[in-house]
C-alpha positions in Angstrom: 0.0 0.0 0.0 1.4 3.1 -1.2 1.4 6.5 1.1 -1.4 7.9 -1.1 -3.4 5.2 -0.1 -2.9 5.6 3.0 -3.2 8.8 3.4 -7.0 8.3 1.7 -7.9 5.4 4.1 -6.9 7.8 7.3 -8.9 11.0 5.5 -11.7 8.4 5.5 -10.7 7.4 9.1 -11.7 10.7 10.0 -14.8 11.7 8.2 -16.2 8.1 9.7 -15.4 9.7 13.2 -16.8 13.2 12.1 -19.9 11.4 11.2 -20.1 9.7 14.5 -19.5 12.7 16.7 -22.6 14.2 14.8 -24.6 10.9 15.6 -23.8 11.2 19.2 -24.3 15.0 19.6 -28.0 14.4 18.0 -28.6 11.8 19.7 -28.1 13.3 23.4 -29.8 16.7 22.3 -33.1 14.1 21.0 -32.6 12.1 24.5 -32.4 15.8 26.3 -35.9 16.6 24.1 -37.5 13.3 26.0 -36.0 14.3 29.6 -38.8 17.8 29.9 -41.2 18.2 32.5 -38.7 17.3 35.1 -42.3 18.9 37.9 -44.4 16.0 36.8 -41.5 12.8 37.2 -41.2 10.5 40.2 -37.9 10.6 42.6 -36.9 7.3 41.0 -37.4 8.8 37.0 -35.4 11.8 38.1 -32.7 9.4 39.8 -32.8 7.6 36.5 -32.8 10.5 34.4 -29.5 12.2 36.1 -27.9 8.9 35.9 -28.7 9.0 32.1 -27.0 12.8 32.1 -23.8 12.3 33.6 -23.2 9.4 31.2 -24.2 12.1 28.2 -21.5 14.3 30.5 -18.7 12.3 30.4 -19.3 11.0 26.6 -19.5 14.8 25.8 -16.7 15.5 27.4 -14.8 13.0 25.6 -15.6 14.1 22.7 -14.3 17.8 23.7 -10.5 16.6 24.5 -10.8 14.4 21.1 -12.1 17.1 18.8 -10.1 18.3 16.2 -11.8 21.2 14.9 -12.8 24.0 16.7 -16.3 23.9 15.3 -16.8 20.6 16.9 -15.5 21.8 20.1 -18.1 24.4 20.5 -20.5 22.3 19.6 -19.6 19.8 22.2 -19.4 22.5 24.7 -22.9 23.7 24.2 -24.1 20.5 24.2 -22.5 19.8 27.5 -23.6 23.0 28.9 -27.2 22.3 28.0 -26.5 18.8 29.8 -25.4 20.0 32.8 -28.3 22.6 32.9 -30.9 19.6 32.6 -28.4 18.0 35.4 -29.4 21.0 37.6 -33.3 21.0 37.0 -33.5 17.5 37.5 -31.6 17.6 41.2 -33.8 20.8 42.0 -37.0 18.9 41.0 -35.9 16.5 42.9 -35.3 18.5 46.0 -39.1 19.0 46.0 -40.2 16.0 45.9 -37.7 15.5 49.2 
């Protein structure tokens, strides 16, 4: 395999990743759609639904230390802040409930 070749299979290496990191960006902000109306949900939906949230946390943040562009970092960063803000409303409904 010559170096143009493999310079080809890493460029599409890297758009597969791209297209991934999109995937999982709209896929947390659909899953953060699905998590409203944080009044209305039991102690134990809430406990599951910040469990669900720091897992978005921690993928998001991986994604922020493996980005390679800065478009995708600020991307990942609003996406993380808007996480963390659905972190805080469920813990406050939750408080309540208490």
């Amino acid at each position: 395999m010559g170096l143009a070749d493999r310079v080809a299979q890493l460029e599409g290496r890297v758009a597969n990743l791209e297209n991934r990191v999109g995937s999982v960006e709209e896929t947390i902000a659909r899953h953060l759609d699905n998590f409203s109306g944080y009044a209305s949900k039991s102690k134990q939906e809430l406990a599951e639904i910040e469990s669900q949230l720091n897992l978005m946390i921690d993928a998001l943040e991986g994604l922020v230390r493996a980005a390679e562009s800065s478009a995708d970092v600020e991307s990942a960063k609003g996406l993380l802040r808007r996480v963390r803000n659905n972190v805080t409303r469920a813990r406050n409904a939750t408080r309540k409930i208490a």
